[in-house]
C-alpha positions, 0 to 999 in steps of 0.5 A, a space after each residue: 225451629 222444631 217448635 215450629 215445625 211442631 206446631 204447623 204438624 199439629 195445625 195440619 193434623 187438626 185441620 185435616 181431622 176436621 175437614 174429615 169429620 166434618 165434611 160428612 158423607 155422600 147421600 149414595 152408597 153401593 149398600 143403597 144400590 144392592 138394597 135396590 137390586 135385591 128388591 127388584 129394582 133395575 138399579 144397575 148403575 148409579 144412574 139410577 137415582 143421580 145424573 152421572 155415571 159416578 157420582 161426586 160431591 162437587 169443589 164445593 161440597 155439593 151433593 151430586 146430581 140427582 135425576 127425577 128418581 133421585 130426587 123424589 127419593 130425597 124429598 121422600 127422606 126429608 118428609 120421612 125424618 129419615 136417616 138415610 134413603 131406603 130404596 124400599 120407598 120406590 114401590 110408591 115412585 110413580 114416575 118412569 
């Protein structure tokens, strides 16, 4: 009996570790945002660069929404090979 309880508490710790470390991370950070606002962009909310108020992965894994300035900033971190997106890049953002 305690191997077996054993052996599905370490079933659950590995699960668990990987599920962590392998669902990544989130595109947006509150670091992105004040870069942003420190550059003298009017990023006051999330709604900034994405659709909702705040933003979630979905059930799925799914990034969150992004609206038109989101996604041209993610287009802009593919093209770049970027790490992450720098919110610097929008002095070239054309749309409104």
């Amino acid at each position: 009996m305690k191997r077996t309880k054993t052996i599905g508490l370490t079933a659950t710790v590995v699960f668990w570790a990987g599920w962590v470390l392998l669902s990544g991370t989130s595109g947006a950070t509150m670091q992105i945002q004040k870069k942003a606002k420190e550059d003298g962009f009017p990023a006051t909310t999330c709604q900034y660069c994405h659709v909702d108020k705040l933003p979630k992965k979905d059930a799925n894994g799914a990034p969150p929404a992004h609206n038109e300035r989101g996604k041209w900033l993610v287009d802009q971190k593919a093209k770049r090979g970027a790490k992450e997106v720098d919110p610097a890049w929008l002095k070239d953002y054309s749309g409104k």
